[in-house]
N, C-alpha and C positions, 0 to 999 in steps of 0.2 A: 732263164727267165725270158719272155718273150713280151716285148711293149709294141702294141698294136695303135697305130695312130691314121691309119685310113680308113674310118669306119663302114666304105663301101667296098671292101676288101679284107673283110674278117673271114675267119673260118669256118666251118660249122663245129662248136664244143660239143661235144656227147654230154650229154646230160648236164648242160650247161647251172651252175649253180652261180651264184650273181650276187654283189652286194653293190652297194652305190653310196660313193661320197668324195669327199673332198681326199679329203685324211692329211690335212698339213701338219707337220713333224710327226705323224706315224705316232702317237702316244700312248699311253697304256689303255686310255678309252678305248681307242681304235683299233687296241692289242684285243681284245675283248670280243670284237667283231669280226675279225681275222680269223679266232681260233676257232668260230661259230661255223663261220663260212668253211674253213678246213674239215671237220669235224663232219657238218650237214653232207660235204660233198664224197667225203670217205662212207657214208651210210649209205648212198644212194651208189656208187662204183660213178661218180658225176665229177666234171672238171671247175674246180674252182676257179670263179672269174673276176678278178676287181675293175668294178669302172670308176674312173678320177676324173676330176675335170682340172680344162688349162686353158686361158687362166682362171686363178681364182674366183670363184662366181662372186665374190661380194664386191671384184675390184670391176666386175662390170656391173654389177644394178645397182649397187650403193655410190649415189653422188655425195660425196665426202671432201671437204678441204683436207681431211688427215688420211694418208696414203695408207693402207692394211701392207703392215710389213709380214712377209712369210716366214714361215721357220724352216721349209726347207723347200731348196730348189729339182723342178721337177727327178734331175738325175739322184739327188741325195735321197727325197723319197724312193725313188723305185726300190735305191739299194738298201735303206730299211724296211721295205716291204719285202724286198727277195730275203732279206735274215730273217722274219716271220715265216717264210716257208709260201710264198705267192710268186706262181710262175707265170700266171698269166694275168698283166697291167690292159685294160684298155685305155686309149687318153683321147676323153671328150674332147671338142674344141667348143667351149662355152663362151656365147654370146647373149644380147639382150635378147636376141628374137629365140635363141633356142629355150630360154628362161620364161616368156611370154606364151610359151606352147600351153594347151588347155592341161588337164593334170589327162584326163581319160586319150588323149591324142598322145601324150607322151607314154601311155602305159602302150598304145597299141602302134604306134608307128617308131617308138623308138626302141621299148623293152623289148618285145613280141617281134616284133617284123626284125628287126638288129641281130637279135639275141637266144631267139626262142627258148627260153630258159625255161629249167627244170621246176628250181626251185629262185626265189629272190630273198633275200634277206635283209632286215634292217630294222635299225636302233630303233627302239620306241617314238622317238621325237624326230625321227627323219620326214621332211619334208619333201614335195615335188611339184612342180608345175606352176602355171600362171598365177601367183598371190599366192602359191606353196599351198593350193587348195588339196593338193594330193598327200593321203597317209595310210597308213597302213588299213584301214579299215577300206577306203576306195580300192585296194590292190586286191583285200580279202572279198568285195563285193565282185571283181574283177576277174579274180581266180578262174571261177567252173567255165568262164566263155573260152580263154586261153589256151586252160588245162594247163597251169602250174598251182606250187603251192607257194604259201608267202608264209615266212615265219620272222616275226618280231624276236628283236630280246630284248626282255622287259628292264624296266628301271631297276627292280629288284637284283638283278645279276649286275649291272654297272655301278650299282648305288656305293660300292665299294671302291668304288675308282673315277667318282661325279668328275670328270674331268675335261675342259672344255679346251680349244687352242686358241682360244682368247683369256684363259684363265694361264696357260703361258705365256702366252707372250706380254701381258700384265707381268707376269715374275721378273722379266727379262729388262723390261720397261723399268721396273725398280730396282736392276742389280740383283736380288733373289735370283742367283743362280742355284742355288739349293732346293729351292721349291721347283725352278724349273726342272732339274734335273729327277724332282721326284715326278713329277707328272709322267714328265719321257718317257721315263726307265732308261735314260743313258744322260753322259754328260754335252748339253748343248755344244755344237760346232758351228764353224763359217769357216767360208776359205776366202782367200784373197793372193792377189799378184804383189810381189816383193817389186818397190820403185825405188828411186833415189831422194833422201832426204836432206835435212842440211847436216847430216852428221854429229850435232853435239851431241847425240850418248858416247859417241867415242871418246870426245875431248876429256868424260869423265868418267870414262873407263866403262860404261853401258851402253855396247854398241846397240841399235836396234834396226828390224825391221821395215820398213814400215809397207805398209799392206793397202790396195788397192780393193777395194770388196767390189766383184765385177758383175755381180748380181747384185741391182741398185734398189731390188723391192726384196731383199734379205735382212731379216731383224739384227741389228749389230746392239749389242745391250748398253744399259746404261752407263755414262762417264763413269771412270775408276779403272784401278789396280787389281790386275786378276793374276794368278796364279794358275797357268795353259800350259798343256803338252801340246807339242806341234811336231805336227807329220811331214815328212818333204823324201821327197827323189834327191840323193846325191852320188855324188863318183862310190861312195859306198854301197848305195842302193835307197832303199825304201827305210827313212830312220823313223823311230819317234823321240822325242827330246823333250827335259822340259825348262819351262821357263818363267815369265813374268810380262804382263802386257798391260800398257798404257791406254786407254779409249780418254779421248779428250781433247781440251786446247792448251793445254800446257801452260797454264797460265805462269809460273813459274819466268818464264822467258818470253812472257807476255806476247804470247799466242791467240790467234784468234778463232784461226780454224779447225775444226773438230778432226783427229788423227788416230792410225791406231798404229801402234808402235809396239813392237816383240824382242824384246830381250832374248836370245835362246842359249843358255847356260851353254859353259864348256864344249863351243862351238866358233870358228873362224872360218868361214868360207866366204868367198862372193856369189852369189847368190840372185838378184838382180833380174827381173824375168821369170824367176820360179812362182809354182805354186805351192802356198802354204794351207793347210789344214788345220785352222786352231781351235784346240780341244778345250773348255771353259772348266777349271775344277774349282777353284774359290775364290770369292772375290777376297781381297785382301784388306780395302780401304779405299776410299770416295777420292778424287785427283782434288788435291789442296795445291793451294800459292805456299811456294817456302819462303826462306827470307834470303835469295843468292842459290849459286851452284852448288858451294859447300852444305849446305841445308840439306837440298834435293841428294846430295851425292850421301850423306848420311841417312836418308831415310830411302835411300835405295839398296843400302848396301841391311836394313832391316829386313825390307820386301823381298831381296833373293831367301834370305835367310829363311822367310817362313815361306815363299813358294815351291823351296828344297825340301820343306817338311811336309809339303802337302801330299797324304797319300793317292 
């Protein structure tokens, strides 16, 4: 897979085929457009091209007191794009001014003159240009000057998968890892750096993690007890393990600051510096106040029990 990130240093694609959008966490929607894009570009002998933008276009035109958390970081997308079978990533650099372009200025100084594409494609509801005045029907009016063709897909072929990444990341927001995991079509991730804690899981026998999430505009889901397999590099190699994880302030030990903390079963290393990979498979239960350690140490030693049975 090759990610091209100097847009005045691109290549000439043969029969360049082109889809345009964000596509934060790669979801089944996006899966949709993907296989459109593969498919249109295998009928013409044309090279499928995805263009992304970075950053997130709504975290530069939407002024918002509430941050747009992402579902995945530019590296995480690429490599669920490269598992869809997309080898060629362009990556916009999206600003205000390049959002304020006319729609007819962007079809011809940026698609055309960029890209000279064969063909372009894109969802029914795709937008472009200055007040998103650009759609498919502007691109179709656009067409015969160019000499490409533009092909939609309609609502009708998505209608089955109406799926949006704000209708994720609402799941996420409410603990709904299930729902999210159905949008996906995989089980939500985040990675974070293992740091040093104050150690009492140990004093009661649940050592933990605890994790650094190093990309600070990454969605971390709602407070609660989850049930995660986690991936890491050891003196062994490349494991995956599984476990149980805490998001919260521990109120218990009268906590204040929001934490995530990773149990990882039948495991003793130190660890400290690494990167951890944690895989989300079910939430277990909302983080409650117990009444002492002995409390918390009995309804932990419940939470292994059903995090072990989680398939």
């Amino acid at each position: 897979m090759q990610v091209y990130k100097n847009i005045a240093e691109l290549p000439s694609f043969e029969r360049a085929v082109i889809t345009i959008g964000t596509f934060d966490g790669v979801h089944l929607g996006h899966a949709k457009i993907i296989e459109q894009l593969l498919k249109e570009a295998r009928a013409v002998s044309g090279t499928p091209v995805l263009l992304t933008f970075y950053p997130h276009p709504k975290q530069v035109v939407i002024n918002n007191k509430n941050p747009l958390f992402i579902l995945s970081a530019q590296r995480e997308k690429y490599a669920l794009l490269e598992a869809r079978g997309i080898e060629h990533i362009v990556e916009i650099p999206f600003s205000k001014e390049f959002s304020e372009q006319p729609a007819k200025r962007y079809i011809k100084d940026f698609l055309i003159d960029k890209f000279h594409p064969y063909t372009i494609i894109i969802g029914y509801d795709h937008r472009f240009g200055r007040n998103r005045e650009g759609d498919f029907k502007l691109l179709e009016a656009e067409a015969p000057k160019y000499d490409f063709e533009v092909k939609e897909i309609p609502e009708k072929v998505l209608q089955d998968v109406i799926i949006s990444s704000t209708k994720v990341r609402d799941a996420l927001h409410d603990g709904d890892i299930a729902t999210a995991a159905a949008y996906l079509g995989y089980d939500y991730f985040f990675s974070g750096k293992v740091i040093e804690g104050n150690k009492l899981g140990r004093t009661i026998g649940y050592p933990t993690a605890n994790l650094l999430i190093e990309d600070e505009q990454k969605l971390v889901p709602a407070n609660g007890v989850y049930a995660v397999d986690v991936e890491l590099e050891t003196t062994a190699g490349k494991q995956r393990l599984k476990g149980m994880m805490n998001i919260g302030v521990r109120p218990t030990v009268d906590g204040t600051r929001r934490t995530i903390e990773v149990n990882i079963f039948d495991f003793d290393e130190t660890i400290y510096g690494e990167t951890l990979k944690i895989i989300l498979r079910k939430k277990l239960r909302d983080e409650v106040k117990f009444n002492g350690l002995e409390q918390l140490k009995e309804q932990l030693a419940k939470d292994k029990l059903a995090a072990m049975l989680t398939d």
